[in-house]
C-alpha positions as CSV (number, residue, x, y, z in Angstrom):
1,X,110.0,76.8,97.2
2,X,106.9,78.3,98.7
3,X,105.3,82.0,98.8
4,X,102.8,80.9,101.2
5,X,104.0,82.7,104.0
6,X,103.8,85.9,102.4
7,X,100.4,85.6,102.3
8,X,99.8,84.4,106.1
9,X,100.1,87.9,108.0
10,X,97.6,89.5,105.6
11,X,95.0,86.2,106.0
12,X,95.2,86.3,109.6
13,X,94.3,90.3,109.2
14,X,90.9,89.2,107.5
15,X,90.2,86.5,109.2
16,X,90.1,88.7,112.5
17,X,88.2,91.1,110.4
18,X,86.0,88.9,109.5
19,X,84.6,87.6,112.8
20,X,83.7,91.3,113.2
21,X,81.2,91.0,110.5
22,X,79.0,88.5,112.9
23,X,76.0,90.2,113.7
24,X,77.5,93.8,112.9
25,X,74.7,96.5,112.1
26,X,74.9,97.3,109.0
27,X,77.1,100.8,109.3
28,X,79.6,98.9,111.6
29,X,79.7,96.2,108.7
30,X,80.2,98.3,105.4
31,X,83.0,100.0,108.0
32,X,84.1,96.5,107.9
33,X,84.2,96.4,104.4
34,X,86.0,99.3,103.9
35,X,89.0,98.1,106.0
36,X,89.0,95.1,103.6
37,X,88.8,97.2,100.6
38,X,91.6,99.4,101.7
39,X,93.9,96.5,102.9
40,X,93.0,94.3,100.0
41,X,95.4,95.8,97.2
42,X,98.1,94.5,99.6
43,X,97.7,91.0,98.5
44,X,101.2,89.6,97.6
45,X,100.2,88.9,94.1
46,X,98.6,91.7,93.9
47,X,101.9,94.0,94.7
48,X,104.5,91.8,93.0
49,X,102.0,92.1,89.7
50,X,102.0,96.0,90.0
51,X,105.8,96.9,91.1
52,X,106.9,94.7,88.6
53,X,104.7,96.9,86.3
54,X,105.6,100.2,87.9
55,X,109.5,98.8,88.0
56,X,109.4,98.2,84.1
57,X,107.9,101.6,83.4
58,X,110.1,103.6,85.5
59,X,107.9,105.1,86.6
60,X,108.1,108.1,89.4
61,X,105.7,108.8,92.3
62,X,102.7,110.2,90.5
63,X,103.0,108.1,87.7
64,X,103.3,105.1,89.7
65,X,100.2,106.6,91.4
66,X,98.0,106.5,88.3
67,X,99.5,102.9,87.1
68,X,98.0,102.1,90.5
69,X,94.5,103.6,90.7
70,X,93.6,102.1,86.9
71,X,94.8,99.1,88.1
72,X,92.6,99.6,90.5
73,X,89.6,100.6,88.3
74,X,89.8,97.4,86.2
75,X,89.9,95.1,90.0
76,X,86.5,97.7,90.7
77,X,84.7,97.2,87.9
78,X,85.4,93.8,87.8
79,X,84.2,92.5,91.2
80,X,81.1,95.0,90.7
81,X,80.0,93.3,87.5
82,X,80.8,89.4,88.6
83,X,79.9,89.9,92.4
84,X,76.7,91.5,91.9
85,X,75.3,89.3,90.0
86,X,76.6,86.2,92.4
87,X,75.4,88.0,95.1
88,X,72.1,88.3,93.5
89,X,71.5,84.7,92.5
90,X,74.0,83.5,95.4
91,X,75.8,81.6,93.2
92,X,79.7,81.2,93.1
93,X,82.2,81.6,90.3
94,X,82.7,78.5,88.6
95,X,85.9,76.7,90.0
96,X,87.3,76.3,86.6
97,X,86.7,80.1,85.4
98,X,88.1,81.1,88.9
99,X,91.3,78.9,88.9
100,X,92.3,79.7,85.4
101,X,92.0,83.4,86.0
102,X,94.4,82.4,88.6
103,X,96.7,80.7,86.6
104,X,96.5,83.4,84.1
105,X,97.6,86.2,87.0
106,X,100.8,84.0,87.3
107,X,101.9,83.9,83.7
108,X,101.1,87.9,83.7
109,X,103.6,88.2,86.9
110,X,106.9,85.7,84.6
111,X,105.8,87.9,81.7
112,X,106.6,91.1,83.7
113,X,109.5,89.9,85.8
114,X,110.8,88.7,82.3
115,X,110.4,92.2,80.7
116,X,111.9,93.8,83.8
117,X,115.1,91.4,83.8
118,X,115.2,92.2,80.1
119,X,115.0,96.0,79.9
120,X,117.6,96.1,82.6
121,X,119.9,93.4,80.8
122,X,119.5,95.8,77.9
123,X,120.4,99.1,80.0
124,X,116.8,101.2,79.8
125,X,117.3,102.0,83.8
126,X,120.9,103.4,83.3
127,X,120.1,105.3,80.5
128,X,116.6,106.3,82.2
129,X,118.7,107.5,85.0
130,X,121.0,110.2,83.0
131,X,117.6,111.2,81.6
132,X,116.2,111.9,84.7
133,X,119.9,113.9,85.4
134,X,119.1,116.0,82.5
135,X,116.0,116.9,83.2
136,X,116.4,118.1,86.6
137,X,119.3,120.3,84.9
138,X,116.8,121.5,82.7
139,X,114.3,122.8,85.2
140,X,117.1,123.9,87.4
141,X,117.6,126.2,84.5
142,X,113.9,126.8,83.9
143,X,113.8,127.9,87.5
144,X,116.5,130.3,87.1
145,X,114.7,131.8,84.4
146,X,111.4,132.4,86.1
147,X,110.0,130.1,83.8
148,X,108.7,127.3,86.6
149,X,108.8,123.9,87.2
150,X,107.3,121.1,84.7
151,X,107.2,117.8,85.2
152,X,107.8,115.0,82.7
153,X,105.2,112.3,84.1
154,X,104.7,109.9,81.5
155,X,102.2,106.6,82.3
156,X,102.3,105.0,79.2
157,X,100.8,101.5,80.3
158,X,97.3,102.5,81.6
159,X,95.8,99.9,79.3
160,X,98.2,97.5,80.9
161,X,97.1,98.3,84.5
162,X,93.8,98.3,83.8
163,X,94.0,94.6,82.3
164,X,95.8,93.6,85.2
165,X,93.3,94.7,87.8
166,X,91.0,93.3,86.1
167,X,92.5,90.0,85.8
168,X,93.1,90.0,89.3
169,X,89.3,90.9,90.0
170,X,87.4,87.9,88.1
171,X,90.7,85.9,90.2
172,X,89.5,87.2,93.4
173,X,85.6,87.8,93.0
174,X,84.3,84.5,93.9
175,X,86.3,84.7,97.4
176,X,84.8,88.2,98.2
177,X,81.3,87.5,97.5
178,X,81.3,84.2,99.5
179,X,82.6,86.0,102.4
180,X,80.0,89.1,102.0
181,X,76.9,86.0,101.4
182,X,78.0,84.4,103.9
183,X,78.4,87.7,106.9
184,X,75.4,89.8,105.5
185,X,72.0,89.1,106.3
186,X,70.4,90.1,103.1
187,X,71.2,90.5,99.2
188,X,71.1,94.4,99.1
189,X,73.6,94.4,102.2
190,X,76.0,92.3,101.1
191,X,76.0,94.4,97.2
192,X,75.9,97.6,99.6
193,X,79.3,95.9,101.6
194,X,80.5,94.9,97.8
195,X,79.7,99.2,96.7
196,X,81.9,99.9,99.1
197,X,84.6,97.2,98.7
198,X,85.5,97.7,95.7
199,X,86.4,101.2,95.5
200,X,88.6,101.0,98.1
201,X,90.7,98.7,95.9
202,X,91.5,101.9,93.5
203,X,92.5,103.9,97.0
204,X,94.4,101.2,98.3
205,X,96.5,100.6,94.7
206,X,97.0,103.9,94.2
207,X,98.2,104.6,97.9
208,X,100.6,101.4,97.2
209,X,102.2,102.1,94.2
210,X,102.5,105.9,94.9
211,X,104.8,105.0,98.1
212,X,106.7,102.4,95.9
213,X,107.6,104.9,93.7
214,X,108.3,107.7,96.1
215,X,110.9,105.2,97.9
216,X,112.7,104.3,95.1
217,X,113.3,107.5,93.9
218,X,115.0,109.1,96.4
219,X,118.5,110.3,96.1
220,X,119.9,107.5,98.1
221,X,117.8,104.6,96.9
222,X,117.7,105.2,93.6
223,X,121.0,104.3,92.7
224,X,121.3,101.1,94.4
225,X,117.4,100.7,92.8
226,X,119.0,100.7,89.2
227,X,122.0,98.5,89.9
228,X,120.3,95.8,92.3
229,X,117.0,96.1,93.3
230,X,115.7,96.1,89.6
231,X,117.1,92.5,88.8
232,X,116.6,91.6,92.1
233,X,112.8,92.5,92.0
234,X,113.1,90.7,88.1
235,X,114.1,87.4,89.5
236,X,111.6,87.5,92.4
237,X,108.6,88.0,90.5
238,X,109.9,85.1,88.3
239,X,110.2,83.3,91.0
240,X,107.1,84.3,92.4
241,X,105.3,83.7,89.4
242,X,106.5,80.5,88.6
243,X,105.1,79.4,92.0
244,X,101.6,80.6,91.8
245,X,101.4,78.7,88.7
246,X,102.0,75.7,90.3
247,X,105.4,75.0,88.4
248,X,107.7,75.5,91.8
């Protein structure tokens, strides 16, 4: 079985975006860039990685949010500390480093899908669920009192996120800066393209994983989230994973 279609719609999208750069001035180019930076996080591997994530933390809208800009912040920093460099020297990531980064973003995306299958086997979501009941009991009540609302966001894999990103960064640096060395005339423009790049990657996660959340936590998603979708997202991502690996 093959993913490779998944990633054709988005490919096409840069390639068209790319001709653009031709002989852009520079503020038409680093617009350019910022498309790219903002429609980058939509990568498939990129959003199978972080909904798996967000899927096995629960997570709800803002915290999904946050899972997604420091997954962001780790794919930032990392194409800002590999591709300027590159870009200075023009040099390219060696294959090896590059293709084993890959390899490793694969076994990252079984080792989620796993964790996913597994905490739903074991019945987190169903009990997560009443908890979620409970709570908007409680500040129904709290309400009633005049006391306010308070909300229970808890993003307890940051560190997780953030290790992801940057995973997927050194994966997807060398591509980046060969495409900016190529389009940009000189070394400062392509690492002024690159500056602006690269945060867009926090936007665009964050904006990603903020709607996944919101979606699957309305009233009339959220149940059929926690009965099918959850697997169904588990065996995917397995699926997925085992793919990009090269094992399917």
């Amino acid at each position: 079985m093959s993913f490779q279609w998944l990633f054709g719609p988005v490919e096409d999208l840069d390639a068209w975006l790319e001709t653009l750069f031709e002989g852009a001035p520079l503020l038409v180019a680093l617009g350019i860039a910022f498309l790219l930076g903002l429609r980058h996080a939509s990568d498939p591997d990129h959003l199978v990685a972080v909904t798996s994530l967000v899927a096995a933390e629960d997570g709800d809208t803002r915290a999904a949010a946050r899972l997604g800009a420091w997954w962001g912040l780790g794919h930032a920093i990392m194409l800002l500390l590999i591709g300027v460099p590159l870009i200075a020297f023009k040099s390219e990531l060696p294959a090896w480093l590059e293709s084993g980064a890959e390899k490793a973003v694969g076994i990252v995306i079984i080792a989620l899908a796993l964790r996913v299958g597994y905490k739903w086997v074991r019945g987190d979501y169903r009990a997560a669920s009443h908890s979620h009941e409970n709570d908007g009991h409680a500040r129904r009540r709290h309400l009633r009192r005049g006391d306010g609302e308070h909300g229970h966001v808890k993003v307890r894999t940051p560190g997780q996120a953030f290790a992801l990103g940057t995973l997927h960064g050194l994966a997807g640096t060398g591509a980046v800066v060969v495409l900016l060395i190529a389009a940009m005339p000189t070394r400062l423009e392509a690492t002024a393209a690159l500056a602006v790049f690269a945060p867009m990657s926090i936007v665009s996660m964050a904006m990603c994983t903020a709607a996944f959340g919101w979606a699957l936590t309305r009233p009339l998603i959220e149940p059929v989230y926690r009965t099918v979708l959850i697997p169904a997202l588990g065996l995917f991502g397995l699926i997925f994973g085992l793919w990009y690996v090269g094992i399917t």
